[in-house]
C-alpha positions in Angstrom: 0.0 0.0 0.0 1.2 3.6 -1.0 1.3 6.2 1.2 1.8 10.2 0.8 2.7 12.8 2.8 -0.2 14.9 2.8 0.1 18.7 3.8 -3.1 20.6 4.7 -1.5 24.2 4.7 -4.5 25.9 6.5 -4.1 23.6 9.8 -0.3 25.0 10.8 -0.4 27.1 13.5 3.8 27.7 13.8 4.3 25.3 17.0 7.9 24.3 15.3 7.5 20.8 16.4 8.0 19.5 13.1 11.0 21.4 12.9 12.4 19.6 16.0 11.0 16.4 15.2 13.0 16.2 11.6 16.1 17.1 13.8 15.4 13.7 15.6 15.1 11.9 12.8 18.2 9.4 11.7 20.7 10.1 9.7 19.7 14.0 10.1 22.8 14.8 12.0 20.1 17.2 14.1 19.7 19.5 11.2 16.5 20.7 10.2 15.6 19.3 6.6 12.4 21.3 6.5 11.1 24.8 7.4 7.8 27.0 8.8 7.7 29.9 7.3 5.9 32.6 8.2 3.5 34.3 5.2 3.2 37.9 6.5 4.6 38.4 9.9 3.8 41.8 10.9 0.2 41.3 9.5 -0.9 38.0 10.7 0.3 35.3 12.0 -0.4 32.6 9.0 2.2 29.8 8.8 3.1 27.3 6.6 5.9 23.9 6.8 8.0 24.2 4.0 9.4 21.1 2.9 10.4 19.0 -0.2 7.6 17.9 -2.3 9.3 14.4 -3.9 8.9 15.9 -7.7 8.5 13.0 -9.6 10.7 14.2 -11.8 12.7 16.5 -9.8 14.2 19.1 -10.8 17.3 18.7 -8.3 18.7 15.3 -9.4 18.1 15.9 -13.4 20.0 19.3 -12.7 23.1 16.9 -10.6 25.9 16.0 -13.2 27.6 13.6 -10.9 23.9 12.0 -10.3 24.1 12.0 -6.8 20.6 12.5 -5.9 19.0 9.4 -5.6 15.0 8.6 -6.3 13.4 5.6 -4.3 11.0 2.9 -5.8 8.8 4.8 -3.6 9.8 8.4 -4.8 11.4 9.5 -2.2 14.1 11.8 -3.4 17.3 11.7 -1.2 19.5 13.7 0.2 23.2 13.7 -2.0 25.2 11.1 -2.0 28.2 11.9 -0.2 30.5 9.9 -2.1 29.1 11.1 -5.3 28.3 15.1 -4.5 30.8 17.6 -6.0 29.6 20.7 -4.4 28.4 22.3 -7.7 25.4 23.5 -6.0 23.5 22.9 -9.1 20.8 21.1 -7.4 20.4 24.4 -4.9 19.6 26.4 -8.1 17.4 23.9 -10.1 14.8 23.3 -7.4 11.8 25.3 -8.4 10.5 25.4 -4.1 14.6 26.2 -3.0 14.2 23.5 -0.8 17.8 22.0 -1.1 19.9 24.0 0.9 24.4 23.3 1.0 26.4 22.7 3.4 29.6 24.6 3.3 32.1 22.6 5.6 30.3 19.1 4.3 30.4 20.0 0.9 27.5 18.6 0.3 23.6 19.2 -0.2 20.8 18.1 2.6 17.1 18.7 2.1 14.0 16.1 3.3 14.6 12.5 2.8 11.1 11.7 3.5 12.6 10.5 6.8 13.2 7.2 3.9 14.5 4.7 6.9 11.0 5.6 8.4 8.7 5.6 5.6 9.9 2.5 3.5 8.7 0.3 6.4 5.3 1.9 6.3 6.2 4.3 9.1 5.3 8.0 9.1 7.8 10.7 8.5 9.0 12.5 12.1 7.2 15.7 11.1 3.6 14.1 10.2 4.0 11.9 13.5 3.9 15.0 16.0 2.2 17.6 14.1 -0.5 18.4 16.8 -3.1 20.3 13.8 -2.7 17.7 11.7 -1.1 19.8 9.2 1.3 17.4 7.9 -0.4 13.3 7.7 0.6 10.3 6.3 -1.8 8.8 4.2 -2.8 5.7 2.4 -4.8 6.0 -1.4 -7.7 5.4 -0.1 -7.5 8.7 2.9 -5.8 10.5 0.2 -9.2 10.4 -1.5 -11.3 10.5 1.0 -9.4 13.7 1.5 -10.2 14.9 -2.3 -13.8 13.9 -1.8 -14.3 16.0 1.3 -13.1 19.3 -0.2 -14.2 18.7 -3.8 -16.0 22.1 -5.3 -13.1 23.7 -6.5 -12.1 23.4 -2.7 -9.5 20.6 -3.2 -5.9 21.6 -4.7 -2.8 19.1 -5.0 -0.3 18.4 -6.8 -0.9 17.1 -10.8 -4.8 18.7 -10.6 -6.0 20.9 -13.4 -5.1 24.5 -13.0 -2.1 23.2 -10.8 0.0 25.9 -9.0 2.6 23.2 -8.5 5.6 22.5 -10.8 4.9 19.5 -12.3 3.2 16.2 -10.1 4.9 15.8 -6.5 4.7 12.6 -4.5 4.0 15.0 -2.0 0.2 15.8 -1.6 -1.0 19.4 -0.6 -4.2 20.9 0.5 -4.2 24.6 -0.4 -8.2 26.0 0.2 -8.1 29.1 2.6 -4.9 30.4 0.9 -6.1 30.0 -3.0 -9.8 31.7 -2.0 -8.0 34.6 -0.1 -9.6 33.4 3.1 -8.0 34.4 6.4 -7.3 32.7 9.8 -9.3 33.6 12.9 -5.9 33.6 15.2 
């Protein structure tokens, strides 16, 4: 059974414990792989997690001459390679979202692995497995659309839709309603 990481943007509230979660997670040499960012902060106090979106064909490792991004069978895309990376920063450049970010001393690119040693045994990502709003959820097809079905109307927006405000189809499902239709929080 497949599952996504689904992102329903209008649920974050900037609580951050995503942020520590990733730091948590193995292999993340407690760095954070993904990011809350905050839309307008001296006018409201709308947040959304920033994170890679798992292009299906991403931008990153097509843009990587020494191929050292990797893609799972389950389209995850990985972190560099660190026998493979050469530093060109190419991949930094290339991503459409500027998710990728480069390590200096490491010489070497890091960005959301999916939290792969987690997810390829059918576990949720760190992030999705604290996030108290449920902003970030990992789901199987059939919740995914469920999902679809409960905002249908012109409500529902993801990745690969009609109209799409994405870059190309992303593993990655989002939710986008409040932000498309201009509608603000309450807090």
């Amino acid at each position: 059974m497949k599952q996504h990481l689904y992102i329903e943007m209008d649920n974050c509230i900037g609580c951050r414990s995503c942020l520590a979660a990733c730091t948590q997670c193995g292999g993340h040499d407690e760095r954070n792989r993904n990011y809350v960012y905050d839309v307008n902060p001296l006018v409201t106090r709308q947040t959304i997690p920033l994170m890679c979106l798992h292009c299906v064909n991403p931008a990153c490792a097509r843009s990587c001459p020494a191929q050292a991004i990797q893609i799972t069978e389950e389209g995850a895309v990985l972190s560099a390679l660190v026998e493979k990376c050469i530093g060109c920063q190419n991949c930094t450049i290339a991503c459409p979202y500027g998710i990728p970010k480069f390590d200096e001393e490491q010489n070497l690119m890091y960005k959301c692995d999916l939290c792969y040693d987690r997810t390829k045994e059918g576990i949720p990502p760190m992030c999705a497995s604290v996030c108290p709003t449920n902003t970030l959820q990992w789901l199987s097809e059939e919740e995914l659309a469920a999902k679809k079905e409960q905002h249908k109307l012109g409500k529902w927006t993801a990745s690969h839709q009609p109209y799409d405000p994405l870059e190309g189809e992303t593993n990655v499902k989002i939710s986008l309603p409040g932000i498309l239709q201009g509608k603000q929080k309450l807090f």
